[in-house]
Phi, psi and omega in degrees: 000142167327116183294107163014133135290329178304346189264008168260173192263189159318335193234015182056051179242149193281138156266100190274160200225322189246130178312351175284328177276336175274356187255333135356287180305324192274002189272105198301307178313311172294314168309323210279312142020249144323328197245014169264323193297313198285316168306299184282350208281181317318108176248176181254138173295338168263338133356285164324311210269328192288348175265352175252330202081029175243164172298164195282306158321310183281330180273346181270005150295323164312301180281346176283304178306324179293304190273329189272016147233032169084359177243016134214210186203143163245132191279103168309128157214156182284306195275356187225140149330146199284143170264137207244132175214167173234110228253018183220161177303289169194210184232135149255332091139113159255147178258164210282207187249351191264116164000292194296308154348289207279325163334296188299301196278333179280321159338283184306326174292322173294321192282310176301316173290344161253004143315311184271359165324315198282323185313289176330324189273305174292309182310294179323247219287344169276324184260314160335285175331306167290008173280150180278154179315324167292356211224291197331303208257026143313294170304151181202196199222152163208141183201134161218156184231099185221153175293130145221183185249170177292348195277349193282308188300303187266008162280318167308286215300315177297344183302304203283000181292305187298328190267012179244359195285320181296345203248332188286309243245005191253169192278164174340299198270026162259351170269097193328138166329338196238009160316156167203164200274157204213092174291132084353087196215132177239151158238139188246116189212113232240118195275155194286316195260111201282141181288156181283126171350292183230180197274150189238138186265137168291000000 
């Protein structure tokens, strides 16, 4: 079935909201899934299967669970394979107030970040190598350790989302000839133990 438009954000990102769904998502297989489906789509479950390296059963159990929450759909025909496609950007997510909830969402939050962990490292060797001299000295690296409080940290993250919004959001033919796709990626990673105020004494 068609995705809601009310459960998307500003950037055509799904808003998950009910814990089955963040707990769905926290599924790494599934998650991987997903994010083929958003890319690749229309694709096939045996597409699919030939790119994870599972049986065609087990992912179109995996996609069945995925369309029975909306976040993606498959065109069902009697002569052809269901073709799979995802009518959202990505998924956004706060985690809730409820104990099950907040489980569920710290799962999901954990299990993406170490999905895209891995990214940096295929990018040094599949990709680098083939940059043209301009895109080469573009790329970069940013990493700082600074105090903030939680409402600062998440005034950086909403920022760079608005400052990032003219580019998620525009359409094909508005993206110049000379473009090329570009990941972006922050990690917000908050030390468990806050420093201390003052010097502290025997």
């Amino acid at each position: 079935m068609p995705v809601d438009p009310a459960r998307l954000n500003a950037v055509g990102d799904f808003v998950l909201t009910d814990t089955r769904e963040l707990r769905a998502l926290a599924n790494p297989v599934r998650l991987t899934l997903f994010d083929l489906v958003r890319h690749e789509g229309p694709i096939t479950s045996t597409e699919l299967a030939r790119s994870t390296d599972l049986d065609r059963a087990s992912v179109e159990g995996h996609l069945r669970e995925l369309e029975s929450l909306g976040l993606i759909d498959g065109e069902h025909t009697e002569r052809s394979e269901a073709r799979w496609t995802a009518g959202v950007r990505g998924v956004y997510f706060e985690i809730p107030e409820d104990p099950e909830g907040q489980r569920a969402a710290r799962e999901l939050s954990n299990v993406i970040l170490t999905k895209y962990a891995a990214l940096p490292v295929a990018w040094v060797s599949e990709e680098e190598p083939q940059l043209e001299l301009e895109w080469a000295r573009a790329a970069g690296f940013f990493s700082a350790r600074v105090d903030l409080t939680v409402h600062e940290l998440r005034g950086i993250q909403e920022g760079l989302e608005r400052l990032l919004e003219p580019f998620t959001t525009r359409t094909i033919d508005d993206i110049p000839a000379d473009a090329a796709a570009v990941r972006i990626m922050a990690y917000f990673m908050p030390e468990a133990r806050p420093r201390p105020t003052s010097l502290e004494t025997d």
